[in-house]
N, C-alpha and C positions, 0 to 999 in steps of 0.2 A: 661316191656315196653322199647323200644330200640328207641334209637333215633338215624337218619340217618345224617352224616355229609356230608356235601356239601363241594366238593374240586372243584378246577379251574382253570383246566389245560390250557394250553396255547394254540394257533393251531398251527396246526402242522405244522413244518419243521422251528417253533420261538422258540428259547431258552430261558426257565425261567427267566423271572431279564431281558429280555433285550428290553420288552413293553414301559418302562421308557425310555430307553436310544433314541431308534429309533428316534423320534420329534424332540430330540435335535441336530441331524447334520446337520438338513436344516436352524435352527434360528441360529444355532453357521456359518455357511458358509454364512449365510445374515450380520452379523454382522461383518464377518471379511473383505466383501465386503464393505457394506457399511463405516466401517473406511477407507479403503483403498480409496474409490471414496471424502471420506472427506480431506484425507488429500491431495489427487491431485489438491484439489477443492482450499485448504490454498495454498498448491505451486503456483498454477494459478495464485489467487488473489495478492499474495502478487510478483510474476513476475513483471506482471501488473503495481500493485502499486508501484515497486522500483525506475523506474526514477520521480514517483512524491515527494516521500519521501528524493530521492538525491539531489533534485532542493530544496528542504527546506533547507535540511545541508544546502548547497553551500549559500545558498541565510543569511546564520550566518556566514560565512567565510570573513577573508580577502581575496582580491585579490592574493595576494601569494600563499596562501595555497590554493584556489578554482582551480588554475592553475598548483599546484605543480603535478608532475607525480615522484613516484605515488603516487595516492591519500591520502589526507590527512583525516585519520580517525579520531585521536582525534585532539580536537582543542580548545578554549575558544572562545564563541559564541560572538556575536556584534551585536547591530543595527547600523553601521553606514552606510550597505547598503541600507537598509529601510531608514533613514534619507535622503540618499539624493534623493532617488526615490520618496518620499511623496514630498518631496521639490520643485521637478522640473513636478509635474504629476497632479498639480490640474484643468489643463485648459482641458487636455486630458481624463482628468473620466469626467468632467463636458459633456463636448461635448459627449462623449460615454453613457452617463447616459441621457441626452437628445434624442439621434438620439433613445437608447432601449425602453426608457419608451413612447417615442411619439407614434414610428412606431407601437409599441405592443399594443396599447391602440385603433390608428388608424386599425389594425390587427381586433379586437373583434370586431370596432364598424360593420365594412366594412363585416366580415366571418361571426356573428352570424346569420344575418337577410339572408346570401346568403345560407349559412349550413340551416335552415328553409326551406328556397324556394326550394332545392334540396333533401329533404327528406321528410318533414312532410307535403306540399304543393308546391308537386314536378311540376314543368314546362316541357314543351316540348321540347322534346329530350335529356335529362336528362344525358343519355351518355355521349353523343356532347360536353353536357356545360362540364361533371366532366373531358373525357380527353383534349378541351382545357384549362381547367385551369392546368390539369400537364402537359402540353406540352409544358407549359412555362419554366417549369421545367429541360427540357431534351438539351434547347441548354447552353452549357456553357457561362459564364460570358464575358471570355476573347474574344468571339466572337461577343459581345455587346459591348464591354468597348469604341469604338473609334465612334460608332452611340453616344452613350450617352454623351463621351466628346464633342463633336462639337455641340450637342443640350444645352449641359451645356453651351458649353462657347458662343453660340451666345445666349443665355437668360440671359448671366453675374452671374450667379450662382455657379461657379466654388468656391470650397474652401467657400462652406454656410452649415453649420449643416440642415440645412431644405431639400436640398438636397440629403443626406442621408437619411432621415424620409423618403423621397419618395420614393426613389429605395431599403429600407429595407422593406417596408412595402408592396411592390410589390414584393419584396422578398418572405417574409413569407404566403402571403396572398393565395397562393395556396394550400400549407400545412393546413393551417389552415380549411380551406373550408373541404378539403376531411377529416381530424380528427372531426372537432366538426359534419358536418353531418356524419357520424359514430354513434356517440355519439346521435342526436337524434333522429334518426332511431330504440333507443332502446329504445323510453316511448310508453307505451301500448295506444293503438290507445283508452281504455276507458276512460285514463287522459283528453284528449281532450275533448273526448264530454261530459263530466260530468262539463269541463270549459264552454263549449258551453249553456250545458243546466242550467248555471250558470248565464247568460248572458255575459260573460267574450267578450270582442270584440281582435281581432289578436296581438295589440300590448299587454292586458290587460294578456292575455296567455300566454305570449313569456316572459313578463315580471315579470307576480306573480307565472307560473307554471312550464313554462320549464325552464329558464334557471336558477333556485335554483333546478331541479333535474338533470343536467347535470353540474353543476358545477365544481365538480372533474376536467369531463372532457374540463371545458372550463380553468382551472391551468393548466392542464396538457401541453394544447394549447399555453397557455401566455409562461409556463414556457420554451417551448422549443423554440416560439418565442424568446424570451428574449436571450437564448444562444447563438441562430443563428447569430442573430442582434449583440451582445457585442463583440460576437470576429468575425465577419466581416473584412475583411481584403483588399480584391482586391480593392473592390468601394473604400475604404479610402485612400489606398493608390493613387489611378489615379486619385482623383478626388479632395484632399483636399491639402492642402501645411500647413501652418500655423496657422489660426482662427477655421479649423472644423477640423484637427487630433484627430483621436479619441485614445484608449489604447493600441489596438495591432500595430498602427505607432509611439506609444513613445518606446514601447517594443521594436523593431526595431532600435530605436534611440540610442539606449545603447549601441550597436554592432561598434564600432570604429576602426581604423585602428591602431587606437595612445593607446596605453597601453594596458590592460588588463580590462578584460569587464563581465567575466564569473559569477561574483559573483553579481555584479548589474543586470544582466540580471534575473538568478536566483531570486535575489528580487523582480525587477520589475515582473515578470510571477508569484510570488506567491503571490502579489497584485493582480496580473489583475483576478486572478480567485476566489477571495475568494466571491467575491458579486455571482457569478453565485453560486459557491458551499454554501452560506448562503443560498441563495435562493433557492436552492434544497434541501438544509435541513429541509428548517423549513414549504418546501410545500412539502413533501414527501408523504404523509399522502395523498392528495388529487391528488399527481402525478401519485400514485400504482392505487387508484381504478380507475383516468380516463385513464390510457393506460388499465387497465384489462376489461374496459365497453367493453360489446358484446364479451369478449371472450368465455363465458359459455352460450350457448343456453338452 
């Protein structure tokens, strides 16, 4: 009795031994790609990031060395630029930590109920309303700024923190409308009526069902409020002298004709940014999913 062996030849015109190999030149030429796009990806970032990581040295510098040419690489670090920036800057975060947190709070209360009215129980001519509200958008500042002075100053309001609360809040208030209606344009129309046939009444809905499922997106909102507003610059500067300077007109303040300035500036800028960037840190989390709401159908 004979038994028949099964052999396995390759097909034809493919050399023995090299079945194996073939697979491998497409994952090895993806891999050498993809290192290559990662480390363009590290150059980029860290481009990018080099004048903020310079503005920290400098801002540990004395004056001397912030100014010496060329650059002073090593050095023994100091607070005594921080010293004097904290010293002279508590009236200017107060007043800036007032006009953001007002305006941004007047922002939600003003956009959430409008973002509602234009999406989930949308009004007539819907268009109309979304492009005037960014069409307030499209003229610039500096072509407003001399209407608003002369309304300021014959209302006496010139150089009042409350003043600013209103024209940042009119500010941001446009933005905010077209982002949070975005955002509730994407709860399933069954959300609702399952509230309805709850007996839930409009503020009851708005309050216990939407806006805990667009939340994200209403951080997402606050938060880039908040940035706009903080480092605001034009209105502060034309509008305020002394009692309403907010951070970015103390910033400015440091910039002197008489000595050397480079290194307090440097402090002062990496003060003035560290609440926005706490603030994005520690709402990161709810910033990723309300800018990513509605981008996957």
């Amino acid at each position: 009795m004979s038994t028949a062996t099964a052999t396995t030849t390759p097909p034809t015109g493919t050399p023995a031994g090299s079945s194996a190999r073939a697979p491998r030149r497409p994952a090895a030429r993806g891999r050498v790609t993809g290192g290559l796009l990662t480390t363009l990806t590290w150059i980029l970032s860290l481009g990018f990031f080099f004048p903020v990581l310079w503005m920290a040295m400098t801002a540990f510098k004395q004056e001397n060395e912030a100014s010496s040419s060329p650059p002073t690489w090593f050095f023994t670090p100091t607070l005594d630029q921080f010293r004097a920036v904290v010293g002279e800057s508590g009236t200017y975060v107060a007043n800036s930590a007032i006009a953001t947190g007002v305006s941004t709070v007047l922002v939600l209360l003003l956009g959430i109920p409008a973002a509602y009215a234009l999406s989930i129980r949308p009004v007539e001519k819907v268009s109309d309303v979304l492009f005037f509200f960014i069409s307030t958008k499209m003229l610039p500042v500096v072509a407003v700024i001399v209407p608003i002075y002369v309304i300021a100053g014959q209302l006496k309001v010139l150089d009042n923190i409350w003043t600013l609360v209103v024209l940042y809040t009119a500010m941001n208030l446009p933005i905010a409308v077209w982002m949070m209606r975005s955002f509730f344009q994407e709860i399933p129309a069954e959300v609702l009526e399952a509230a309805a046939v709850d007996g839930a009444g409009l503020l009851k809905t708005l309050r216990s069902v939407l806006i805990p499922m667009v939340a994200p997106g209403i951080a997402a909102t606050a938060l880039i409020c908040v940035i706009f507003a903080w480092n605001e610059f034009f209105f502060a500067l034309n509008l305020t002298a002394s009692q309403a300077a907010t951070v970015p007109i103390f910033i400015v303040s440091t910039m002197t004709s008489e000595g050397l300035f480079l290194a307090r500036l440097c402090a002062a800028a990496l003060l003035a940014s560290l609440p926005v960037i706490l603030a994005g840190w520690i709402a990161q989390k709810q910033l990723v999913r309300g800018l990513s709401m509605g981008a996957i159908k």
